[in-house]
Backbone as a ProteinNet text record, in pm:
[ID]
protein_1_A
[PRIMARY]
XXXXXXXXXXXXXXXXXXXXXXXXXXXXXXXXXXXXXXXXXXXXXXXXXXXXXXXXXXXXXXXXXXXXXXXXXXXXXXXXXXXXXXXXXXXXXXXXXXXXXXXXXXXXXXXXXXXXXXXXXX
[TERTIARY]
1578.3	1531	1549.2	1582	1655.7	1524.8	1452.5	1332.5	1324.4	1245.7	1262.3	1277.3	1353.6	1449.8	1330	1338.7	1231.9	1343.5	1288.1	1408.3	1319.6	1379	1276.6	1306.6	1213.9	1229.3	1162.5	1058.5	1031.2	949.8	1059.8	1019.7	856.2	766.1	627	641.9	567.2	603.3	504	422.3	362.3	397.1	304.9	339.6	213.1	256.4	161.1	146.4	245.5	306.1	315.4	356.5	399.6	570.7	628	761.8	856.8	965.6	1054.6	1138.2	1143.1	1209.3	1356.7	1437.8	1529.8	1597.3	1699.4	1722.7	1777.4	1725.2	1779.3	1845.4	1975.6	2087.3	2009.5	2012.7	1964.1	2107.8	2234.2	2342.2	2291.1	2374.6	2346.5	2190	2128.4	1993.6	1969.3	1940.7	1930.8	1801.4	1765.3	1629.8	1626.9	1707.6	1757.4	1784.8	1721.6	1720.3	1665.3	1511.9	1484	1373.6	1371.1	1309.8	1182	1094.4	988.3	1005.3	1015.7	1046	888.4	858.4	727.6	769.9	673.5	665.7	540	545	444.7	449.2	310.5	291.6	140.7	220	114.5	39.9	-67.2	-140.3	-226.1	-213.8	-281.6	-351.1	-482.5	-533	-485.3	-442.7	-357.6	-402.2	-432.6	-488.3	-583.8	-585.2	-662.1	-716	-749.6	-737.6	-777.3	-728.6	-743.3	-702.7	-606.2	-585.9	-454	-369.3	-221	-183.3	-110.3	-57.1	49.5	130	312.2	316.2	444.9	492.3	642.9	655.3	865	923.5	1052.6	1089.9	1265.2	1338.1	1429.9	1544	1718.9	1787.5	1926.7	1957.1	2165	2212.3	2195	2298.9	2195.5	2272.4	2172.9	2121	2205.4	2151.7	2042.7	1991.9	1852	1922	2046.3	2017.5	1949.9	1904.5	1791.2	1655	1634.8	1518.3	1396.2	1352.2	1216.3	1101	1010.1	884.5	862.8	896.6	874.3	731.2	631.2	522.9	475.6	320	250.8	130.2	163.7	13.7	-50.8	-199.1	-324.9	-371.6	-436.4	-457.6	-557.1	-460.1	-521.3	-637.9	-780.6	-820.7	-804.2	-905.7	-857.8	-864	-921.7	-926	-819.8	-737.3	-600.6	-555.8	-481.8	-497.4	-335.6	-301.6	-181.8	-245.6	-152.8	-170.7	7.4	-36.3	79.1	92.5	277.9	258.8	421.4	387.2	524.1	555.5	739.1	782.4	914.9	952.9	1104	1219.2	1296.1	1379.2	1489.2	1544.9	1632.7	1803.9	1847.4	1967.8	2048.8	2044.9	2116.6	2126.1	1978.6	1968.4	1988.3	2063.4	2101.3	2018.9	1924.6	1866.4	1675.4	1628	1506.3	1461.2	1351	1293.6	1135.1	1082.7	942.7	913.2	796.3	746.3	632	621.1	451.7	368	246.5	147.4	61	44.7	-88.4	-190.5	-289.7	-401.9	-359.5	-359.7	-339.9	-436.9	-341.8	-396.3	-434.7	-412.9	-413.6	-268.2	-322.8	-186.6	-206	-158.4	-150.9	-11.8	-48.3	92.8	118.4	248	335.7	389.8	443.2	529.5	542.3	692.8	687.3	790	784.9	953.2	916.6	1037.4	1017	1070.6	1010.9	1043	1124.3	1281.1	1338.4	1463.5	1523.2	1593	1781.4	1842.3	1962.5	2022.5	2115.6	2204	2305.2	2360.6	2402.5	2537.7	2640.2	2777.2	2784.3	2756.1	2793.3	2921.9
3264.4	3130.5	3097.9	2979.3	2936.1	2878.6	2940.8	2900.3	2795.2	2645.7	2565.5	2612.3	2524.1	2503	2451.5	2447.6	2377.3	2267.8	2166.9	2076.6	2007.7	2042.8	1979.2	1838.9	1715	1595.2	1584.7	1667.8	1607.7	1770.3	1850.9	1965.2	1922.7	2031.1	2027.4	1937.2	1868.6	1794.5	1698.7	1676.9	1600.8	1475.2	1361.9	1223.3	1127.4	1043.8	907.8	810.1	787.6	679.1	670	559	593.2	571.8	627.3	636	622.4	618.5	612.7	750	815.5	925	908.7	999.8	1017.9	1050.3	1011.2	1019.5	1142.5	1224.9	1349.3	1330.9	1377.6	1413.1	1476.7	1424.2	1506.2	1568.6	1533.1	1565.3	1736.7	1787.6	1940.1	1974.2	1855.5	1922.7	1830	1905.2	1875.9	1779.7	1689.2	1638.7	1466.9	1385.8	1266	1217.6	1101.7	1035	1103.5	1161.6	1196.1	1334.2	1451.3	1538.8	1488.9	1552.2	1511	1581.5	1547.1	1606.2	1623.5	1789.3	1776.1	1767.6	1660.1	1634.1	1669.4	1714.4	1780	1720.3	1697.8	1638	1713.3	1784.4	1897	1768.5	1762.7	1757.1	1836.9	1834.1	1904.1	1822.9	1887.8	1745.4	1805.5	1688.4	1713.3	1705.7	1635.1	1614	1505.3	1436.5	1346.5	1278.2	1337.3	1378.2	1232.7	1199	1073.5	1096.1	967.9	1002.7	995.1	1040.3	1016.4	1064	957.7	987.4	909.9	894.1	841.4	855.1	797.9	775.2	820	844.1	901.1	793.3	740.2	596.3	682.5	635.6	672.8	538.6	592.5	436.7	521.9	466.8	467	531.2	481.8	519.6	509	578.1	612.1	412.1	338.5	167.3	119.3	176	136.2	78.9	74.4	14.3	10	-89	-10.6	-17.9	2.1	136.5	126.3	262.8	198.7	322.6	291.6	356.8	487.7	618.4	729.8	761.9	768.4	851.3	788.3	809.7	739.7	901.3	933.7	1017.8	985.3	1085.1	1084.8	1109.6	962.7	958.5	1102.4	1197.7	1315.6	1292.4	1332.6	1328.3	1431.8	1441.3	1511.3	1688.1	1703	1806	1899.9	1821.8	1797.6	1846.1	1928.5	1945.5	1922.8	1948.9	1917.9	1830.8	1710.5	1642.1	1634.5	1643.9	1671	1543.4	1513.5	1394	1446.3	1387.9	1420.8	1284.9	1280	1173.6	1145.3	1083.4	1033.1	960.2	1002.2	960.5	891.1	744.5	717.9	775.6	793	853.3	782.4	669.8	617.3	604.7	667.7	726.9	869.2	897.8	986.9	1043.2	953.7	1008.6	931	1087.6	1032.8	1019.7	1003.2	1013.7	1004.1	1012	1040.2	876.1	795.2	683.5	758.6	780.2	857.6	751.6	747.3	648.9	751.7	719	802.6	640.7	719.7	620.3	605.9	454.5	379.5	442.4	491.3	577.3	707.4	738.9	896.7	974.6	1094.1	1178.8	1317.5	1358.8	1426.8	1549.7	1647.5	1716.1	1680.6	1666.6	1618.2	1713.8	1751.1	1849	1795.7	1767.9	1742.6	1796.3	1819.2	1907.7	1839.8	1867.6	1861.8	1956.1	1963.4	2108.6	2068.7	2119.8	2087.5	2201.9	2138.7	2260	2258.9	2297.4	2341.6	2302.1	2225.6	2253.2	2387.1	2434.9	2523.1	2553.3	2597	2566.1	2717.7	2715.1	2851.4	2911.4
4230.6	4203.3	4055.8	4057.6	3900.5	3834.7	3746.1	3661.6	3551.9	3536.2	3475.9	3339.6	3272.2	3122.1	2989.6	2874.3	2791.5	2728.9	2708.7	2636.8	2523.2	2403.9	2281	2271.7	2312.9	2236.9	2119.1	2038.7	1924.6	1855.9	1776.5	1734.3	1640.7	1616.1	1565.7	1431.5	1397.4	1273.1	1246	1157.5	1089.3	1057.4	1136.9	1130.4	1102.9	991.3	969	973	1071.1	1142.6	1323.6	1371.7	1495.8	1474.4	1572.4	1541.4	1676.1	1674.2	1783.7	1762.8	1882.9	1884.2	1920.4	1845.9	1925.3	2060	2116.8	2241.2	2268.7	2388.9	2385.2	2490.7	2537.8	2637.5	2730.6	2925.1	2994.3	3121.7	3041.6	3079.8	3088.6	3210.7	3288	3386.3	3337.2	3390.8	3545.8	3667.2	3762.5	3808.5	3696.2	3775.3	3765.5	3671	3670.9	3853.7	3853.8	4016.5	4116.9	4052.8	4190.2	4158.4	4113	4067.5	3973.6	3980.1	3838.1	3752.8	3623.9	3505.8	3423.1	3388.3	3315.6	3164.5	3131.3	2994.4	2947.4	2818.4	2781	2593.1	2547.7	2449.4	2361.9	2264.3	2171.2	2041.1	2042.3	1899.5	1859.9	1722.6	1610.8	1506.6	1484.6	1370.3	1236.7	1180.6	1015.3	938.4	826.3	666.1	700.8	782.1	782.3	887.3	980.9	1135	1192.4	1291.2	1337.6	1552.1	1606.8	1733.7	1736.3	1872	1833.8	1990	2020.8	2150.7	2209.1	2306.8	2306.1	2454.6	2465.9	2603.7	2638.4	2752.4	2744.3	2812.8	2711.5	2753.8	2840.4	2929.9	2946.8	2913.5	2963.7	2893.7	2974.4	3029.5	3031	2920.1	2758.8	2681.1	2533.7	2461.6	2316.6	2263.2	2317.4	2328.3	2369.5	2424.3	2509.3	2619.6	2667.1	2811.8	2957.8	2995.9	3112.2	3062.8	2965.2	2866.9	2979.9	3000.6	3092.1	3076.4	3092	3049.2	3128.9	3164.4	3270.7	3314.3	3182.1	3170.6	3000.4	3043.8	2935.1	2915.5	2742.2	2764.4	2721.3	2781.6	2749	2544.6	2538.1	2371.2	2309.8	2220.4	2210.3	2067	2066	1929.5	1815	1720.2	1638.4	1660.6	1775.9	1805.9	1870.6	1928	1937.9	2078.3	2153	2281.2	2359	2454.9	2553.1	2608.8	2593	2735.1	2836.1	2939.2	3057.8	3122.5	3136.2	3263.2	3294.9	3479.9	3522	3531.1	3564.4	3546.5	3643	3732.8	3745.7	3655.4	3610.2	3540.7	3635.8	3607.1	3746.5	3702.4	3859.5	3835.1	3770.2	3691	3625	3463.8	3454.4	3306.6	3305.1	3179.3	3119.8	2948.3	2937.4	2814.7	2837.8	2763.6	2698.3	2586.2	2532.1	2406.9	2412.5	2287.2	2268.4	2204.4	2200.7	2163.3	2100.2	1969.7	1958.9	1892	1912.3	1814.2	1772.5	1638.6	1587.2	1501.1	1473.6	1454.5	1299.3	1266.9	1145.4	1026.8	927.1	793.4	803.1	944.6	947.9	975.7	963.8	1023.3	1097.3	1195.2	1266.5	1319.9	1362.5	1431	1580.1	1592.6	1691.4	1750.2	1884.6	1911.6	2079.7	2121.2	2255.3	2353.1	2446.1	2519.3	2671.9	2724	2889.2	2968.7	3058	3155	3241.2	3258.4	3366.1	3435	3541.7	3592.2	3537.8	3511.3	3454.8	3610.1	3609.2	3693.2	3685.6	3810.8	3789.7	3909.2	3850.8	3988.8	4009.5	4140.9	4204.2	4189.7
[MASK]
++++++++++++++++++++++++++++++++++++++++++++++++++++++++++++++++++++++++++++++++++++++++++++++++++++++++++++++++++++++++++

């Protein structure tokens, strides 16, 4: 049995802002149109601890075409915590990304990946 993959959308990192993530390639991985993809979203309280929490947007092409909302998480406080959401991505997108918000004048740690399966040719 072929054991799910980790895919980093947003390595650990300190943010005081909310931000738009980059789009990560879900080219090879078997779960686009149809599979649930776990997304998973780490905080840590930072220098100035506040709340901070994001959503996984998917799109056709690094353009936003399509762009559409997969999964929304749970707003983490300063205590900080995983929050988990699964998601369908449609078979017509090929990329995701991270949307993070953190709370205005604070800052916090970020860290997000998704769990999925590798396609694989016999």
């Amino acid at each position: 049995m072929r054991e799910n993959e980790t895919l980093l959308l947003k390595a650990p990192t300190k943010v005081a802002t909310s931000n738009t993530g980059a789009y990560v390639d879900l080219q090879g991985y078997a779960n686009p149109g149809g599979r649930e993809i776990k997304f998973v979203l780490s905080v840590g309280a930072g220098t100035t601890a506040g709340t901070a929490g994001g959503y996984i947007q998917s799109a056709e092409d690094t353009a936003s075409t399509g762009v559409a909302t997969v999964c929304t998480f749970t707003t983490q406080t300063s205590a900080g915590g995983d929050s988990v959401k699964y998601g369908v991505v449609p078979a017509s997108h090929r990329y995701v990304r991270l949307m993070s918000t953190t709370q205005t004048g604070k800052n916090m740690y970020l860290a997000c990946h998704a769990e999925l399966m590798a396609r694989v040719s016999p």
